[in-house]
C-alpha positions as CSV (number, residue, x, y, z in Angstrom):
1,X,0.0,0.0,0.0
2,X,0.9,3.2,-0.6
3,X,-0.3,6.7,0.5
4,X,-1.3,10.7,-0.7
5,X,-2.0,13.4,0.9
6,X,-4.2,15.8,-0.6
7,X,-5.6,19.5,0.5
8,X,-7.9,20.3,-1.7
9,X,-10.7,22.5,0.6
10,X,-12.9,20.9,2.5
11,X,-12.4,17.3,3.6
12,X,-16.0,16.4,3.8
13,X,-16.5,17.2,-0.1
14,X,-13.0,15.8,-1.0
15,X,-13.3,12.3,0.9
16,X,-16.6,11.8,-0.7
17,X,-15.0,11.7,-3.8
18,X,-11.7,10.2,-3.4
19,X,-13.7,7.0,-1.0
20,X,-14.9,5.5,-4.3
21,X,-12.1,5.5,-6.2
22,X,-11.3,1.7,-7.1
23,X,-7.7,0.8,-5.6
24,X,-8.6,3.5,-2.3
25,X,-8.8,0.9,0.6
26,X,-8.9,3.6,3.0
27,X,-9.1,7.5,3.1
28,X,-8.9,9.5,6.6
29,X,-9.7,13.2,7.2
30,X,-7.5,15.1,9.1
31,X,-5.1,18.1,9.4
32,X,-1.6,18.5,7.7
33,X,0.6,21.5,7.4
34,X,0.7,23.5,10.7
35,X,2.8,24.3,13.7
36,X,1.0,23.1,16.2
37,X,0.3,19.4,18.1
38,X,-2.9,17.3,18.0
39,X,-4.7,20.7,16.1
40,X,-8.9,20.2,17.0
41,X,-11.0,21.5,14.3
42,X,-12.2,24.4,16.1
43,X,-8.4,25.2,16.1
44,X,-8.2,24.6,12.8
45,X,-10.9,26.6,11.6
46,X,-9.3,29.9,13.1
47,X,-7.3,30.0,10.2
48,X,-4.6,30.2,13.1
49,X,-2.6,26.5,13.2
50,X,-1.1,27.1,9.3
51,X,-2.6,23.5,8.9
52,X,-5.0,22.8,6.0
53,X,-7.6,20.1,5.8
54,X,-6.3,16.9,4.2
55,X,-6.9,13.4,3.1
56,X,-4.4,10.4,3.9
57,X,-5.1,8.5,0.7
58,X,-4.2,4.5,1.4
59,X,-3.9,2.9,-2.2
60,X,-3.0,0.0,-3.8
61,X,-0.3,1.2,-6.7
62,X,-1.3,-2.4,-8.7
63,X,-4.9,-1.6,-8.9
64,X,-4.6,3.0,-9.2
65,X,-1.5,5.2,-9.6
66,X,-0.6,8.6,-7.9
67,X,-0.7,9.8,-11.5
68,X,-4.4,9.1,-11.8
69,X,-4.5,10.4,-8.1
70,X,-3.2,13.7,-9.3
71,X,-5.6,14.0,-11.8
72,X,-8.8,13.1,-10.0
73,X,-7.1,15.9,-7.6
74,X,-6.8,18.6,-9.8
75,X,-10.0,17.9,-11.8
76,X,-12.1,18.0,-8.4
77,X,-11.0,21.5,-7.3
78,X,-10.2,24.7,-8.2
79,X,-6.5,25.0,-8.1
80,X,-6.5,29.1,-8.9
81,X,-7.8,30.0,-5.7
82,X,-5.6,31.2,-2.6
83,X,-6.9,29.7,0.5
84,X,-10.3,29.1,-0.7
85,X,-12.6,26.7,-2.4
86,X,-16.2,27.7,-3.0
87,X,-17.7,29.4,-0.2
88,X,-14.7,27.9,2.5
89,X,-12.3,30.5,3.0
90,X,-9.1,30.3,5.0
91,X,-5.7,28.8,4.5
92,X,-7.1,25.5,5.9
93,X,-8.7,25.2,2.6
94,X,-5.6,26.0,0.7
95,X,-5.0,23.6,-2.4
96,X,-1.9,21.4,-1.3
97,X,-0.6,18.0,-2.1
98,X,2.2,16.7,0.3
99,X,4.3,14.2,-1.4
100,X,6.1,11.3,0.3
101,X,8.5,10.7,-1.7
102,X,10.6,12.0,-4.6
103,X,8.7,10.3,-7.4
104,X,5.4,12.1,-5.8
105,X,7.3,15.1,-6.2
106,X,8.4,14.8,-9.5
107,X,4.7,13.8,-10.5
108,X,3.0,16.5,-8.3
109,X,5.2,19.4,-10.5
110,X,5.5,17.9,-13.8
111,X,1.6,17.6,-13.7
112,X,1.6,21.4,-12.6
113,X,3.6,22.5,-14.6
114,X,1.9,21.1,-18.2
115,X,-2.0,22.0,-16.5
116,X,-0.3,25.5,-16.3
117,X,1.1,25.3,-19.8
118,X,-2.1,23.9,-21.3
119,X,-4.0,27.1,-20.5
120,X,-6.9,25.6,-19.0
121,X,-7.3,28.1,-16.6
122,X,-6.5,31.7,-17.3
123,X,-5.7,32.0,-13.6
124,X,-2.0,31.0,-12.4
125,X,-2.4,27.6,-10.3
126,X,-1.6,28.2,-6.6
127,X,-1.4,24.8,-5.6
128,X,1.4,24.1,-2.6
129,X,3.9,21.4,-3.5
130,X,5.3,20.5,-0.3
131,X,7.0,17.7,1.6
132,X,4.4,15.3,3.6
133,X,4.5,16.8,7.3
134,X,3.1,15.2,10.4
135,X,-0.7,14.1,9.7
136,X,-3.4,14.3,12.4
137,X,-7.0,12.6,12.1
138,X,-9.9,14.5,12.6
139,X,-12.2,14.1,15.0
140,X,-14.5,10.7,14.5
141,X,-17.3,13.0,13.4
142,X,-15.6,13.9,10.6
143,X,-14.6,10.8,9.4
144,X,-17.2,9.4,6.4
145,X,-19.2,12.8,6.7
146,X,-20.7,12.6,3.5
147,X,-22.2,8.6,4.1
148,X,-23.3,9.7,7.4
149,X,-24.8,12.8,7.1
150,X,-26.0,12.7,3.1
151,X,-29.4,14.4,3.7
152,X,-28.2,17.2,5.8
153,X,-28.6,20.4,3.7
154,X,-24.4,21.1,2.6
155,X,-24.6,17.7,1.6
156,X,-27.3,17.9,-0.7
157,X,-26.5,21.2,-2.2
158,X,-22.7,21.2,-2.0
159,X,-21.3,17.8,-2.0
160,X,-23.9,15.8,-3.4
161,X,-23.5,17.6,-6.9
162,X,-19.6,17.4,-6.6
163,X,-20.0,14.0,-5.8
164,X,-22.4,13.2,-9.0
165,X,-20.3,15.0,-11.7
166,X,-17.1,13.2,-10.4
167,X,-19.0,9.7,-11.4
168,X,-19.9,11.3,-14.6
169,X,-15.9,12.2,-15.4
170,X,-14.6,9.1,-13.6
171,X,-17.1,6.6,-13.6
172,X,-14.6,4.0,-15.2
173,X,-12.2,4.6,-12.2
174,X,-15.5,3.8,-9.7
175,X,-15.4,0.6,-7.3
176,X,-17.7,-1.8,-8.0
């Protein structure tokens, strides 16, 4: 098994999507990025720690690759947008992916960099490349929001419709 860790705003919306990717046996919530120890959410949220919310990706390299990782990543956020994504604003939300190794890192920029060239968005990307730092789960609560909680009113209006178009573009990538 292998692992990524993404920040790509909230974790709630980004779990939902990244839990039914086939090869993802396992994908927490939590906080990465900061300077402080064992950061709550409420701490988080303050804008205050330096941590963003994240995802600890577990994968299976046989069955999905960091490259198609990357690209389920940068096609499920908005990449252009300092320390915010949607209506979320703070640099918890900031669009980050903390590699683990050096071949993350190579992917991670090299992936950048031709998105950048490609002139799909006429905003600069603002994406953090950055090496992994110390991960921190969030609160049980947190964990499987979207599953839980899928008739509460953000789910419906904000993550369900994230979550739909993400089957449309990837529905070949779906678990069974």
């Amino acid at each position: 098994m292998a692992i990524a860790t993404f920040g790509n705003g909230c974790f709630w919306c980004t779990e939902a999507v990244f839990e039914q990717l086939r090869g993802v046996t396992r994908v927490v919530s939590g906080y990465s990025g900061g300077q402080i120890e064992n950061p709550t959410y409420k701490q988080v949220c303050t804008g205050d720690t330096g941590h963003a919310e994240v995802l600890q990706i577990e994968y299976n390299p046989g069955e999905i690759d960091f490259k198609t990782l990357l690209e389920v990543f940068w096609k499920t956020h908005d990449p252009n947008t300092l320390n915010r994504q949607g209506n979320d604003v703070g640099t918890q939300y900031r669009s980050v992916i903390f590699f683990h190794d050096a071949e993350q890192e190579r992917l991670a920029r090299e992936y950048k960099s031709k998105l950048d060239a490609s002139g799909a968005f006429s905003d600069p990307i603002v994406t953090e490349i950055s090496p992994a730092a110390k991960f921190y789960p969030a609160e049980d609560y947190h964990q499987g929001y979207f599953r839980a909680n899928g008739r509460e009113p953000y789910c419906r209006y904000v993550i369900a419709p994230k979550v739909e178009k993400f089957r449309q573009v990837f529905g070949s990538k779906l678990k069974d």
